[in-house]
Backbone as numpy.savetxt, mean C-alpha at the origin, in Angstrom:
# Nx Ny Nz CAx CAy CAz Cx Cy Cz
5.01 -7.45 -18.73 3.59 -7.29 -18.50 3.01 -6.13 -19.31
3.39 -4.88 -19.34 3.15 -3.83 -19.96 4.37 -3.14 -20.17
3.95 -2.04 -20.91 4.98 -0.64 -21.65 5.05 0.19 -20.52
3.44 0.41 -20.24 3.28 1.35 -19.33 3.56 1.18 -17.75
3.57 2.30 -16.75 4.43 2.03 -15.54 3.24 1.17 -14.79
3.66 -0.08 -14.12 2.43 -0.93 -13.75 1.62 0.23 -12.52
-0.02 -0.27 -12.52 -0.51 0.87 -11.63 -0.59 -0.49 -9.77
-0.23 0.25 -8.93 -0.34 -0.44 -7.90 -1.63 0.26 -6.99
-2.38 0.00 -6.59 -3.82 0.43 -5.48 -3.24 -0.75 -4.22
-3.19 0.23 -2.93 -2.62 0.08 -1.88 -4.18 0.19 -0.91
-4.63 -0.91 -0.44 -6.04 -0.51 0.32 -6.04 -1.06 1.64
-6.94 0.16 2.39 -6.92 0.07 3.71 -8.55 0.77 3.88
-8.89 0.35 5.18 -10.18 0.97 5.71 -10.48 2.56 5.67
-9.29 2.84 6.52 -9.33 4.46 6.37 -8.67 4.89 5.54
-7.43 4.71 4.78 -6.58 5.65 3.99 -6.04 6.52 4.60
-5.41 6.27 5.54 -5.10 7.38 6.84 -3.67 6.97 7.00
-2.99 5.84 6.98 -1.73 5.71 7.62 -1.13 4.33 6.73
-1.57 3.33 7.18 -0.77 1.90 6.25 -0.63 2.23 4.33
-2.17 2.46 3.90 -2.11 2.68 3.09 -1.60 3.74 2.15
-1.64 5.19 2.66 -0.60 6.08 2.43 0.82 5.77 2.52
1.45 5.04 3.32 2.96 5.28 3.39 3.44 4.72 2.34
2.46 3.11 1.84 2.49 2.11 0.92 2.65 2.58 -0.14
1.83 3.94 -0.72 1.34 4.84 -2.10 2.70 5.37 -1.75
3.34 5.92 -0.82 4.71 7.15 -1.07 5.71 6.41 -1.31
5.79 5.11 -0.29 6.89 4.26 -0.54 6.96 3.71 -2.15
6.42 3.04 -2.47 6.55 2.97 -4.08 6.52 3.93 -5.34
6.41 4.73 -4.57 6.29 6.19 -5.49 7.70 6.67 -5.43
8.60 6.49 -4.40 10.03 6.74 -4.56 10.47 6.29 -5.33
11.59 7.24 -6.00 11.90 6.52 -7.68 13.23 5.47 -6.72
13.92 5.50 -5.83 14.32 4.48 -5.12 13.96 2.94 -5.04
12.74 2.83 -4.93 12.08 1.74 -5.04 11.52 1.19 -5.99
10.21 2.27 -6.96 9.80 1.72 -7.62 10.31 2.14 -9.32
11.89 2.60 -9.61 12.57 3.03 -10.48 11.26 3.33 -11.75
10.04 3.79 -11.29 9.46 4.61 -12.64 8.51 3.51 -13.22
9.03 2.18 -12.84 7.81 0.96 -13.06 7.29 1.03 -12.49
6.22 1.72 -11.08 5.12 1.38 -10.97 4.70 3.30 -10.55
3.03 2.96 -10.40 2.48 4.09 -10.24 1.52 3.73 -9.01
2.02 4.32 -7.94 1.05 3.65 -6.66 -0.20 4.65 -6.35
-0.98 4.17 -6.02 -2.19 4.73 -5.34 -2.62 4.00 -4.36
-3.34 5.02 -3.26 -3.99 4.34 -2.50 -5.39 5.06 -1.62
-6.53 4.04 -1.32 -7.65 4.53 -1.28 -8.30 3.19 0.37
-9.68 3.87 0.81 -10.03 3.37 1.45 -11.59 2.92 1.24
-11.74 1.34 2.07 -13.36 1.47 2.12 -14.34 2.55 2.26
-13.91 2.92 3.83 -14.45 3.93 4.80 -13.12 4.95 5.08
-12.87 5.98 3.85 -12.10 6.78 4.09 -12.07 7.96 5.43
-11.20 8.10 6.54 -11.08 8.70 7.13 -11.02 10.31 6.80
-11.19 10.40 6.08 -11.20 12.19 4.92 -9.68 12.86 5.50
-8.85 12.34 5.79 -7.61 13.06 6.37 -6.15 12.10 6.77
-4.82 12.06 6.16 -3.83 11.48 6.35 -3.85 11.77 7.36
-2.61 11.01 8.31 -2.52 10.87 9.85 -1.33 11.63 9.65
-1.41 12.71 10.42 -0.08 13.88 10.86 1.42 12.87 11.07
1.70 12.40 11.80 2.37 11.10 11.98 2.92 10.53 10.72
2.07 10.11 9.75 2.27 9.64 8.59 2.83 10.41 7.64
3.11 11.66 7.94 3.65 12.58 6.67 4.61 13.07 7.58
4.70 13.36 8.79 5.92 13.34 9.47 6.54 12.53 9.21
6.63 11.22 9.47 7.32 10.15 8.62 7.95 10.39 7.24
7.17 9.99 6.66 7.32 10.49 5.07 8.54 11.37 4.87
8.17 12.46 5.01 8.75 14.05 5.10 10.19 14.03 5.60
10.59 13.40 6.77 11.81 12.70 7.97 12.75 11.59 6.87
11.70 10.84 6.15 12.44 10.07 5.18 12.81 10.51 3.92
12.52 11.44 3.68 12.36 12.32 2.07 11.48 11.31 1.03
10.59 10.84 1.51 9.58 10.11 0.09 8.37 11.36 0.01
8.07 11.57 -0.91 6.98 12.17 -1.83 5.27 12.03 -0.84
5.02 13.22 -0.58 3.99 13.87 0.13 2.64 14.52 -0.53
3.37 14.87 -1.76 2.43 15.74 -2.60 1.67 15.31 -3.04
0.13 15.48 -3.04 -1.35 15.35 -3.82 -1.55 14.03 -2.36
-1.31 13.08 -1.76 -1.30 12.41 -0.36 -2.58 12.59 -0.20
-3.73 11.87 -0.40 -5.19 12.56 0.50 -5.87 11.17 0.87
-6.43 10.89 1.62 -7.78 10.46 2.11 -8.89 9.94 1.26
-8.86 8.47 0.07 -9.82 8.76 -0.62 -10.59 7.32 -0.30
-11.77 7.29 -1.03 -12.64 5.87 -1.21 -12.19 5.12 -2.79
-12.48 4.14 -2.40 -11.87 2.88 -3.43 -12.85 2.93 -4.38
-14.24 3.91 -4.17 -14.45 3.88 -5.67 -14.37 4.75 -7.09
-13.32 5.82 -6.27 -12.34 6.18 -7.20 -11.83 5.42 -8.26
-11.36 4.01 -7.93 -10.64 3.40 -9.18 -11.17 2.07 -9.58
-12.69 2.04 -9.15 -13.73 1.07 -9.97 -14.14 1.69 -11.25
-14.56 2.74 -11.30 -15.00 3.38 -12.61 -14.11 3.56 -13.76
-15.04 3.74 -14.56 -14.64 3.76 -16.10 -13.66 4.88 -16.54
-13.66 6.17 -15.45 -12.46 7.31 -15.48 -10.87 6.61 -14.55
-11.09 5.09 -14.75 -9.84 4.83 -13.42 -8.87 4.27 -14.26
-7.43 4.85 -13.80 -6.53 3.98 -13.83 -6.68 2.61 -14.18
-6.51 1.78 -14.99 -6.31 0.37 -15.44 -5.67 -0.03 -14.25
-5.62 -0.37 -12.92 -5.41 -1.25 -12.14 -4.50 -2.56 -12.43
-3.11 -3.36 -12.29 -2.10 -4.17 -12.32 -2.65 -4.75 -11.09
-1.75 -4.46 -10.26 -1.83 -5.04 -8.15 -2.92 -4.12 -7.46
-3.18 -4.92 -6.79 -4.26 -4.42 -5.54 -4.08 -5.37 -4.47
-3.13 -4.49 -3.46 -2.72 -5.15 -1.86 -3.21 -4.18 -0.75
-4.35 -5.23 -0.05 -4.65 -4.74 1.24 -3.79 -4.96 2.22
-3.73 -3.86 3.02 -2.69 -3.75 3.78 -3.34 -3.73 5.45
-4.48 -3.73 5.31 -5.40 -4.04 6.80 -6.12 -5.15 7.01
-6.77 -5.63 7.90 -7.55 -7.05 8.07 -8.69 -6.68 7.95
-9.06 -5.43 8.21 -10.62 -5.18 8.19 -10.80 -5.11 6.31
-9.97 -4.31 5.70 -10.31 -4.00 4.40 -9.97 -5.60 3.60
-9.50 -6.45 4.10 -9.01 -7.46 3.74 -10.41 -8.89 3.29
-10.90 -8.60 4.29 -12.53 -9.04 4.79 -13.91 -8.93 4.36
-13.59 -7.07 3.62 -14.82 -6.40 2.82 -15.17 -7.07 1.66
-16.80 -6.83 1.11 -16.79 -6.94 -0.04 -16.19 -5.77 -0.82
-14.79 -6.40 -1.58 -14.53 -4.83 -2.74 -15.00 -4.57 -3.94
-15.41 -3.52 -4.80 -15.99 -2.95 -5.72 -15.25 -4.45 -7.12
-15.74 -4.17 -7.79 -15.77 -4.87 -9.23 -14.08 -4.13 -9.66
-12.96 -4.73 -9.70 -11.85 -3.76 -10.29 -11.87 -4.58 -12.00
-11.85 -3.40 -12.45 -12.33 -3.74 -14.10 -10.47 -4.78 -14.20
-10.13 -5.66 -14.92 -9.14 -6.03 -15.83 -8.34 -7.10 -15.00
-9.10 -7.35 -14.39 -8.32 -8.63 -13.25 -7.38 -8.15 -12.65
-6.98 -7.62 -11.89 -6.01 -7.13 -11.43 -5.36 -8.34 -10.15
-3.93 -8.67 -10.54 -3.53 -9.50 -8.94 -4.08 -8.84 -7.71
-4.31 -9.62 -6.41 -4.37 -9.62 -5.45 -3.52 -10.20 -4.37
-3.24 -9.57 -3.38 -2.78 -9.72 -2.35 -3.06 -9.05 -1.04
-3.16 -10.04 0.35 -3.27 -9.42 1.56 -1.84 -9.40 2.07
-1.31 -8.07 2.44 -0.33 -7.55 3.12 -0.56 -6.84 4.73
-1.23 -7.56 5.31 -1.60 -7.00 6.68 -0.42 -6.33 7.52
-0.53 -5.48 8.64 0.19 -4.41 8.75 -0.49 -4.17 10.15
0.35 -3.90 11.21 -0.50 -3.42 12.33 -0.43 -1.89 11.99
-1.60 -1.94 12.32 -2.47 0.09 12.14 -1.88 1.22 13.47
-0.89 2.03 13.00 -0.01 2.49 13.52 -0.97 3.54 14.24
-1.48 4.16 13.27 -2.74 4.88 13.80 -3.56 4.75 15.09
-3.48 3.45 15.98 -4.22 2.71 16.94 -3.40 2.54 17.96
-2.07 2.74 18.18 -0.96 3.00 18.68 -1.24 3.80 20.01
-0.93 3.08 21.32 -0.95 4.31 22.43 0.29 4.62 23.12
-0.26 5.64 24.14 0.80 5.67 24.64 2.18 6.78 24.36
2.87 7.20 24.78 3.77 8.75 24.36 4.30 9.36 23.09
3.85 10.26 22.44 4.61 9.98 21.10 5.50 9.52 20.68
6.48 9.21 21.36 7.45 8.40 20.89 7.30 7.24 20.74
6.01 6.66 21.36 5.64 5.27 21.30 4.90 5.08 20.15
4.15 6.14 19.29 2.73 6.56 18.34 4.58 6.57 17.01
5.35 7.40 17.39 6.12 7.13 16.30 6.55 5.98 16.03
6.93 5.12 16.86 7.94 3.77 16.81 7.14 3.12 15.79
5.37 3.09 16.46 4.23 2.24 15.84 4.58 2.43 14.09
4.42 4.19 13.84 4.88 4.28 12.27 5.84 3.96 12.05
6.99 3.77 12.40 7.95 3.87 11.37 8.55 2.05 11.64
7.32 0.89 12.33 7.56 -0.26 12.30 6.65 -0.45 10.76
5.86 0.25 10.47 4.79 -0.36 10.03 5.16 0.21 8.69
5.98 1.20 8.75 6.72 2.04 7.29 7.80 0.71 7.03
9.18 0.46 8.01 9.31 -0.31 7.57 9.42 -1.60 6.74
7.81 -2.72 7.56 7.49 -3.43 7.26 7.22 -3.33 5.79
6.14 -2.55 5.50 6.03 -2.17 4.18 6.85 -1.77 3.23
7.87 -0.70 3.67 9.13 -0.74 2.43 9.85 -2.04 2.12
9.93 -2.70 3.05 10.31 -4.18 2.89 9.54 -4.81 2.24
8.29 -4.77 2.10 7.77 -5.43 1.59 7.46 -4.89 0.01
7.21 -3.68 0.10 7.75 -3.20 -1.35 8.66 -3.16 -2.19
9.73 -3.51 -1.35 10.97 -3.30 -1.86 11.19 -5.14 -2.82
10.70 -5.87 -1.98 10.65 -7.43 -2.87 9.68 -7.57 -4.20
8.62 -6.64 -3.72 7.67 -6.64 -4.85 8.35 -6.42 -6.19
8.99 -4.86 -5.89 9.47 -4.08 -7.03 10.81 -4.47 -7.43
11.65 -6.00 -6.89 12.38 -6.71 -7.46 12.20 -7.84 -8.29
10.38 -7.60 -8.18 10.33 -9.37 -8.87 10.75 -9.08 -10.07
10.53 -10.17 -10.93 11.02 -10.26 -12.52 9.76 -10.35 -13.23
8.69 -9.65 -13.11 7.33 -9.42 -13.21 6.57 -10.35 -14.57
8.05 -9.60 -15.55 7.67 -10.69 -16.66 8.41 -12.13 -17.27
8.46 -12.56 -15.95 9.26 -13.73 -16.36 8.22 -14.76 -15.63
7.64 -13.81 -14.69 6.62 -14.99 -13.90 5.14 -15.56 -14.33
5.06 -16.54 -13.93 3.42 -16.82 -14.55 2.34 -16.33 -13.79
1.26 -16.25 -14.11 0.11 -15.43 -12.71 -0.27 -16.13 -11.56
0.33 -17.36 -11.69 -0.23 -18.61 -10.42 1.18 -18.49 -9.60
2.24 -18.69 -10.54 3.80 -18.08 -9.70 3.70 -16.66 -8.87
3.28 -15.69 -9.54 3.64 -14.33 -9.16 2.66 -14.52 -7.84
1.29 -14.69 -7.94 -0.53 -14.63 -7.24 0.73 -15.66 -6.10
1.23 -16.88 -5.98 2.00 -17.25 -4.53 2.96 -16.70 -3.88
4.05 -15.62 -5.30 4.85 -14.68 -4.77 4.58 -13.77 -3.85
3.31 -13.29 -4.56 2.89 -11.55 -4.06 2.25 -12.62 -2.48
1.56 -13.70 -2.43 1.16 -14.37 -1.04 2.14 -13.94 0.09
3.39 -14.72 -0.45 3.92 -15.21 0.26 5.11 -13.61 0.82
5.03 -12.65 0.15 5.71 -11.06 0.42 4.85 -11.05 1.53
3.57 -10.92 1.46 2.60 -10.56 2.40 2.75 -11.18 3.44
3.94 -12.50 4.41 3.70 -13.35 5.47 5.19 -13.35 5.97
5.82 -12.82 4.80 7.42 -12.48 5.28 7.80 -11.88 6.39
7.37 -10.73 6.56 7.60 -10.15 7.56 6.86 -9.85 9.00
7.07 -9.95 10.24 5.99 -9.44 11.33 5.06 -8.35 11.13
4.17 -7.92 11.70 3.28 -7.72 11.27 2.75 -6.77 12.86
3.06 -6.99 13.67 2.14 -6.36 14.81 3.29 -5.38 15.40
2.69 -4.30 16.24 3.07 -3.23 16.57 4.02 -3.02 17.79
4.35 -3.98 18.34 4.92 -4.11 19.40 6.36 -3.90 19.62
C-alpha cells in the first residue's frame, strides 16, 4: 500500500477510553511492528482520558505519552496526517455525520462497549476496561496481520467488516 507507516484514526464520541486504548494498542511496536501510526480523536471530545484507561495502559506497559482528548477535526485539514483506516469504535460516533477525510481512507465500524459507562465497584469499572482493551487488541492484533498488500479494497473493506463482528462486544 505505501513506504510510509500506514496512518490508523481510531474514533469515538468522547476520546476518553475505547478510542485511546485503540491509539496505544497499535502503537505498541508488539502489534503494530512500526507499520502503522495510530491516532485517535473524538466527535464531542471529552477534553480528558479516563484515569482507568491509562491505568490500564501503564499495568500493560503500552505507550501513554502525548495520550489526550482530541476532536476529529484535527485530521480533516490540510495540516493532517494522510489518513489509511478510520475505525469507529462506538455506536454513537458510528451514526454521526463525519468530517470530509481527504484520500479515501478505508472504513470500518468496530463497536466496543464504553467501559467508561461501567458501574458498580472498581473492580467492576476495571473488568469493564480491560474487556474492552482486550476486545480491541484482538481486534488489532488481526488487523495488523492482514497482508495489506496482497488484498483488493472490496476484499480488505469485508475484511476490516468482518474484524469488527468477530468478537463480543458488550460489557458484561
Amino acid at each position: 500500500m505505501s513506504d510510509r507507516p500506514l496512518n490508523v484514526l481510531f474514533v469515538c464520541t468522547g476520546n476518553s477510553a475505547r478510542s485511546i486504548l485503540a491509539e496505544s494498542i497499535l502503537n505498541h511496536p508488539a502489534i503494530g511492528h512500526g507499520r502503522f501510526r495510530a491516532f485517535s480523536a473524538g466527535s464531542h471530545p471529552s477534553g480528558q482520558v479516563q484515569p482507568l484507561a491509562i491505568e490500564l495502559l501503564n499495568t500493560y506497559h503500552y505507550p501513554t505519552d502525548g495520550l489526550r482528548s482530541k476532536n476529529w477535526d484535527e485530521f480533516s485539514g490540510p495540516d493532517a496526517p494522510p489518513l489509511d483506516f478510520i475505525f469507529t469504535v462506538c455506536d454513537k460516533a458510528a451514526g454521526e455525520a463525519c468530517p470530509y477525510w481527504p484520500g479515501q481512507p478505508m472504513t470500518a465500524h468496530w463497536g466496543v462497549a464504553d467501559p467508561a459507562a461501567a458501574t458498580g465497584s472498581d473492580e467492576d469499572k476495571r473488568r469493564a476496561y480491560a474487556k474492552a482493551f482486550m476486545v480491541l487488541k484482538s481486534r488489532i492484533a488481526l488487523f495488523a496481520a492482514l497482508p495489506l498488500d496482497k488484498l483488493d479494497r472490496l476484499s480488505l473493506k469485508q475484511t476490516l467488516d468482518d474484524i469488527g463482528t468477530a468478537l463480543p462486544v458488550d460489557a458484561d
